[in-house]
Phi, psi and omega in degrees: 000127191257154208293146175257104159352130190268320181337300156291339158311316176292293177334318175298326187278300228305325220250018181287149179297308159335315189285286178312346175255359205246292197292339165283320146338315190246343149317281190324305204285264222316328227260276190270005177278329203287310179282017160251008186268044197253340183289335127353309180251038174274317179261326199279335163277337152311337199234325152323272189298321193101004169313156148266161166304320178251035151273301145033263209277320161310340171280295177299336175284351190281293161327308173291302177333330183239005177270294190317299219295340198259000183307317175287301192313316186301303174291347178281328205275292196291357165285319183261338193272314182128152187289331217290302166332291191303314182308337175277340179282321165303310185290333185277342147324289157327301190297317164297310185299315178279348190271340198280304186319287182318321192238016172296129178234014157203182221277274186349305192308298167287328155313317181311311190291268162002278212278290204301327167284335195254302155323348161272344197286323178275342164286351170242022189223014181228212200326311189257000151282343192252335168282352161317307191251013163255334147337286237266298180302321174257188204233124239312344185284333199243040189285308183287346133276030187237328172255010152328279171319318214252019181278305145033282184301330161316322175266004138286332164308302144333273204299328183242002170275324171310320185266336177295319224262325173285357183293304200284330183297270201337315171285331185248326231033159218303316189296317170280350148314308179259035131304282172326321191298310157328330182265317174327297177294327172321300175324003163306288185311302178320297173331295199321337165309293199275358164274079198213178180096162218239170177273138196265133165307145159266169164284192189047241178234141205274161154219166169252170178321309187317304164336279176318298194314309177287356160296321172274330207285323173297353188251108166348297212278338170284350166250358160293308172334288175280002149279343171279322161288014166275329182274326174295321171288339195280320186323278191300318174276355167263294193301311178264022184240331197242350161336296165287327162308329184290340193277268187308347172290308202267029192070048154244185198271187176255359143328297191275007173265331187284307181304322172310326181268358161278329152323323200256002161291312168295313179311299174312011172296292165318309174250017142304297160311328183267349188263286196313293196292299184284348154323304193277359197250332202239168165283129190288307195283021173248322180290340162299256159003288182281017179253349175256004179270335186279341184280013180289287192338298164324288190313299179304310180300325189314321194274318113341349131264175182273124173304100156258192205252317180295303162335315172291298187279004152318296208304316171286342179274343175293290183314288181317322148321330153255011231263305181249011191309329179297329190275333177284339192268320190267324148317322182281339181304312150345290187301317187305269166351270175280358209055185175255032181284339197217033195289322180311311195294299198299297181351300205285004157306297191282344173279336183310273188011285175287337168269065177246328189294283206308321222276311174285304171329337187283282187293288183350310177284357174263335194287270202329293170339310205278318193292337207227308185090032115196191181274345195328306185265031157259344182276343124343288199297315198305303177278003182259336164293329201284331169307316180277341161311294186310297156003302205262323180320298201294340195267349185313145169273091188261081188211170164271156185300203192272331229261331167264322180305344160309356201245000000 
């Protein structure tokens, strides 16, 4: 008489909704604490190689740039294949780019790691695959907070990866720092069991992609959508890849620039959770809008007072309250709009946007360094894109289209 198969008890726990939002959690956190450790290795590998800055900084905009572009196939691939697939294919990407990143001694090299690889690796381990499938798992009053939570996790990443990954430089040096980073990601793959599953048909009238996609390119809110995450990416990949050099340029040590940018990982902890819990409560394009109206605020007290080490972590503790707060409201928004049969695809759609954003905030602000010897007019250009963001938020539609409210 044979053994009654364990297999299902396990699957039933992978697939409680806690569990998948918890594992989609510490996804985000490895995925996106490893890729905020990239401002970190900016000067001792520039001053190592003999780099410029904006050779650098042209590997990470290259990076954001190719996270955006492979972000819809990558979300397209876990709407049909299943998430579980994609993410493993991401993290051994991820893993190859640091491993490449770590032994590059020229620009081609550190482009390869840096940018192509390690940007494809973050289009499959991150937002729209993974909020693809808790979008889909929760259940619709508590949808804007469930991808709140587990946006979180990016931002807990932040906050608790940053200090591992400068720990490891001061002990080890930069190359075997993104080794160990390299063992990080590896824990991806195992998470990846309970993130899994495919976009399920719904009732009412079906489309194929090639559809969905021309539904959106005809719909207004969706290109208001994507141009406002073109400003939250040039925003977040200039602060955060130059932040620290900027710390130090201005005569504080790079200690206190890592704790400002981890600071702004622990604030989004928070205010992730509060972007997601009000999301489900106010309209999300009036919270877009005020979350691109407040970072005006911000930026301008950083530039209009005199820098100190209290200014700085104001200023991260300000920014971090708003810092990945944009992504549970404009996914969900996404989902609101078109539903989720194709939620994966478009979002990644609407994220090339933001990194079309990271890919200039990156590079530009190392471009702007060389040229002028300082950032002031990328901190500048920064507030006047968060204007036309807040701008472009309010005319968005926020209802579903004819073709769901119909059902």
């Amino acid at each position: 008489m044979s053994l009654p198969s364990s297999s299902p008890p396990a699957t039933a726990f992978l697939r409680r909704p806690a569990v998948v939002m918890a594992c989609g959690a510490l996804i985000l956190t490895l995925a996106m604490g490893v890729r905020h450790t990239g401002g970190l290795f900016l000067q001792p590998m520039t001053l190592d190689h003999g780099w410029s800055r904006e050779l650098f900084s042209f590997s990470i905009a290259l990076q954001n740039l190719l996270w955006g572009v492979f972000q819809p196939f990558a979300g397209a691939f876990a709407d049909r294949h299943g998430a579980g697939r994609t993410l493993v294919g991401g993290a051994l990407l991820y893993i190859l780019g640091l491993v490449i990143m770590a032994y590059a001694d020229s620009a081609l090299g550190l482009n390869l790691g840096a940018g192509l690889l390690i940007g494809m690796g973050l289009s499959g381990t991150t937002f729209s695959v993974v909020l693809g499938v808790i979008g889909r798992m929760a259940a619709p009053e508590k949808r804007s907070l469930a991808l709140g939570i587990a946006s979180a996790g990016g931002s807990f990443g932040q906050f608790a990866v940053l200090p591992v990954g400068q720990g490891l430089i001061t002990a080890f040096g930069w190359q075997d720092a993104l080794l160990w980073m390299a063992v990080g990601i590896a824990f991806i793959i195992p998470l990846a069991a309970a993130v899994t599953g495919t976009s399920e048909r719904g009732g009412g009238v079906e489309q194929s992609l090639r559809q969905a996609l021309a539904e959106a390119m005809r719909t207004p809110s969706f290109h208001f959508l994507f141009w406002s995450f073109f400003v939250c990416g040039f925003q977040t990949a200039f602060v955060m890849l130059h932040l620290p050099a900027y710390v130090v340029d201005m005569g504080l040590s790079a200690n206190i620039g890592m704790t400002a940018v981890a600071m702004i990982g622990l604030f989004n902890i928070f205010g992730s959770f509060l972007s997601g819990w009000l999301g489900g409560l106010y309209s999300k394009k009036w919270l877009l809008a005020w979350i691109y109206a407040l970072r005006i605020v911000a930026i301008l007290a950083l530039l209009l007072f005199p820098l100190s080490q209290l200014t700085l972590y104001v200023f991260a503790a300000v920014m971090g309250l708003l810092w990945l707060g944009t992504v549970p409201l404009t996914s969900g928004l996404v989902g609101c709009i078109f539903g989720l049969r194709y939620v994966g695809m478009l979002y990644g759609i609407v994220f090339l946007g933001h990194q079309i954003g990271g890919f200039l905030g990156a590079w530009l602000g190392g471009r702007i360094f060389d040229l002028s010897g300082s950032y002031a007019m990328a901190w500048w250009l920064s507030i006047a894109l968060s204007v036309m963001a807040a701008a472009l938020s309010l005319p968005v539609r926020e209802a579903p289209l004819a073709r769901l409210a119909a059902r």
